[in-house]
Residue, then its C-alpha position, 0 to 999 in steps of 0.5 A: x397702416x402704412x404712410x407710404x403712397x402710390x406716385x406714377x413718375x412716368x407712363x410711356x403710352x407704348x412700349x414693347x417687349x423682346x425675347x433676347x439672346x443672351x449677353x455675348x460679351x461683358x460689354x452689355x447688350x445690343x439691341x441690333x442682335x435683336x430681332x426687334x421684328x418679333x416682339x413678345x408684347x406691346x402696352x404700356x410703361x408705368x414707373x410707380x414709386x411707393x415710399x421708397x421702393x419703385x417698379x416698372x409695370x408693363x400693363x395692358x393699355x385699356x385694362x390696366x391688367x398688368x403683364x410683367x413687372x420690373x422691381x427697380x433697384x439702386x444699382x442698376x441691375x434691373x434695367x439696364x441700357x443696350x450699348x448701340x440705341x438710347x431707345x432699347x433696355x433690358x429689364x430684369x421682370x420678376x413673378x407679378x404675383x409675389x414680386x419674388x426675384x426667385x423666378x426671373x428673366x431677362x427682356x428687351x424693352x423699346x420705346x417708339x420715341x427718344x424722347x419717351x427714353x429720356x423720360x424713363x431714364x430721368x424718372x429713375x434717376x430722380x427716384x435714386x436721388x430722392x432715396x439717397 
């Protein structure tokens, strides 16, 4: 048995998800390339830590039933800020069923609130110290 436990480092009430095209230049992403009209969909973010590892899951608000999730990686690679707002991500979401980077892809993340972003960001930031 594992002594590992579930902790929730953050819950954003809203977020939503965006199809986005893919990276032009090696500067990084743009959220006004988006078109933020059209979003894939919207619920809710929770960061969840288990010992060491920690995940982004984008779940349906009144169920809990979990759309998407973002396995989140020290490096950065997983979520990665957009260069023109501190309210727009992308995030690298893997198949919920095995966690497998096998099957990926690459969505945009937003967030109503700049608060709500700093949050998210200051979640992971903690967890990155907490593990070195």
């Amino acid at each position: 048995m594992s002594d590992a436990y579930e902790s929730v480092l953050c819950v954003i009430k809203e977020c939503l998800v965006y199809r986005i095209p893919p990276r032009a230049t090696a500067k990084g992403y743009r959220a006004s390339e988006w078109d933020t009209t059209q979003f894939l969909w919207s619920g809710r973010l929770r960061v969840i830590a288990v010992g060491d590892e920690c995940a982004l899951h984008l779940e349906d608000p009144v169920t809990g039933e979990l759309f998407a999730k973002c396995p989140y990686d020290l490096e950065g690679t997983a979520v990665e800020p957009v260069i023109d707002s501190s309210r727009y991500f992308v995030i690298r979401v893997v198949d919920p069923t095995s966690g497998e980077f096998l099957f990926h892809a690459f969505l945009g993340l937003g967030v109503a609130e700049r608060s709500w972003a700093f949050d998210l960001n200051v979640a992971l930031q903690d967890h990155t110290k907490w593990v070195l």
